[in-house]
N, C-alpha and C positions, 0 to 999 in steps of 0.2 A: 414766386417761391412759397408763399403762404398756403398756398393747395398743396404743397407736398410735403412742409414741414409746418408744426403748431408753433414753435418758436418765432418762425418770419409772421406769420398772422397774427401772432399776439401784439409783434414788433409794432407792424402796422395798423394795427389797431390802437393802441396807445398814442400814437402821432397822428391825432388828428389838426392838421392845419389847411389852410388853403392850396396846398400842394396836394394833400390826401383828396381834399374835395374834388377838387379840379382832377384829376384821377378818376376819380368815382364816378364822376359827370361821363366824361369822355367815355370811359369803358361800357358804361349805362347805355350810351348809345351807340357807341361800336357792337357791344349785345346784344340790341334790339334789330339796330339795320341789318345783322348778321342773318338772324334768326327768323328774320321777313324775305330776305332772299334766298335762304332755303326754301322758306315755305310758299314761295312761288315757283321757282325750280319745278319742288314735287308737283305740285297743282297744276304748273305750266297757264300761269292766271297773266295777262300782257292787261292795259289801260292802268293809266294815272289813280285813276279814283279807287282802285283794289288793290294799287300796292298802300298808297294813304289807308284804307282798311285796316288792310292787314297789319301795319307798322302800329296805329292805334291801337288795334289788337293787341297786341306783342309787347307794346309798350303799357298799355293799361292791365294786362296779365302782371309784370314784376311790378307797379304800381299796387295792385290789389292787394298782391303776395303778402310787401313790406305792410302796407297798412293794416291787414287783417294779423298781421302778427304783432305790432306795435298795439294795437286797439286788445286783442287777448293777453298783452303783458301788462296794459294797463288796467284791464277786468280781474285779475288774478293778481294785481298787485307784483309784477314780477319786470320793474320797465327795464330793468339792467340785465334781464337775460333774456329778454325780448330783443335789445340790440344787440346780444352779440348771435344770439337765431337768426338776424336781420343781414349781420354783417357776415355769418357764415355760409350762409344758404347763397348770399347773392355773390359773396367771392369766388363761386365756386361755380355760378353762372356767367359771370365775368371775362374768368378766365377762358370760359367755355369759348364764347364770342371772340376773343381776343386769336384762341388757338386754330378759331375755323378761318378768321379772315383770308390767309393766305387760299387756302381753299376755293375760298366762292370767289379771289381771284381768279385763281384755275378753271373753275365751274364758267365762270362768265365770259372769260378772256384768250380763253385757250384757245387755239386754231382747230387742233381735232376732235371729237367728240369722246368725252371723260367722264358726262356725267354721272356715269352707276361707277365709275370706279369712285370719284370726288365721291358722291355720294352714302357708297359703302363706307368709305375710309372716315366720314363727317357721321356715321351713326355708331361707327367704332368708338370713333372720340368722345361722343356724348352716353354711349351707356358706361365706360371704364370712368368718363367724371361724375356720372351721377353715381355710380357705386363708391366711388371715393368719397364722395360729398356724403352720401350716407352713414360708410363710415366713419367719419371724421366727424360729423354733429351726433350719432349713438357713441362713438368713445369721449367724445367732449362733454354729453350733456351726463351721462354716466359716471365716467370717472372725476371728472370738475365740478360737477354739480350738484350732485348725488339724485338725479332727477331719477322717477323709477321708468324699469325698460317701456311699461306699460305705455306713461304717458308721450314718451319717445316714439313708439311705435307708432299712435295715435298721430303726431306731430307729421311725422315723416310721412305715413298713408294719406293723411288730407292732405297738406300744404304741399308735398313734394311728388308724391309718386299719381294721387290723382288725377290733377290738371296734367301731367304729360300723358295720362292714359285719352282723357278728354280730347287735348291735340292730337293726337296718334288716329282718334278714331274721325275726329273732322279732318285733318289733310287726308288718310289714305282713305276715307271711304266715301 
């Protein structure tokens, strides 16, 4: 619910216990293992050692993300909106993973062949969250923060919309 209303995100953001963590964990990696089976789908890449690759990939990509954003809140002196940059950007990838699982069920498990439809439907899902996700860290960091649009722009061009251009051009090319 935190992706679609700021209230439930705040909520859960405030409750951090080992229930939240335990959460964070699980989805962390329901995200990753998601996001590796797509991306072998597309690639149509079979052997142990390149799905291992790949998942390291995927998983040291949102590793990078958090820490290069946690490392520039701590260079700017800014650690307390450095986590909530941390915790917005990745709720929002989270969710992503969570909403494709059923999906790459479909994709994997299905008797008929669905792929381009699963597949359409799974890049549907991912540009309408990453637009969301956008706007929802520019009205957050704007109107809560008074951050200027400038360094937002900034924010979002590197850490966000880059690295998917980067992937986009290694799986399809």
């Amino acid at each position: 619910m935190g992706v679609f209303a700021q209230r439930y995100a705040n909520q859960f953001l405030r409750e951090e216990n080992a229930f939240t963590e335990r959460v964070n964990v699980i989805t962390f990696f329901l995200m990753s293992i998601n996001f590796t089976l797509i991306i072998l789908k597309i690639t149509e890449t079979f052997g142990l050692l390149s799905v291992g690759l790949i998942l390291v990939y995927v998983s040291s990509f949102f590793f990078f993300k958090m820490k290069l954003i946690n490392i520039l809140g701590f260079i700017l002196k800014t650690k307390d909106l450095s986590k909530l940059a941390v915790f917005f950007s990745m709720l929002f990838d989270r969710a992503l993973g969570f909403l494709l699982f059923p999906l790459i069920v479909l994709l994997y498990f299905f008797s008929f062949e669905i792929t381009t439809i699963v597949l359409v439907t799974s890049y549907i899902l991912l540009i309408i969250l990453i637009l969301m996700k956008l706007f929802w860290l520019w009205k957050i960091g704007t109107n809560s923060f008074g951050i200027p649009q400038f360094y937002i722009f900034l924010y979002l061009c590197v850490l966000e919309i880059f690295p998917l251009l980067i992937l986009g051009n290694g799986v399809f090319y």
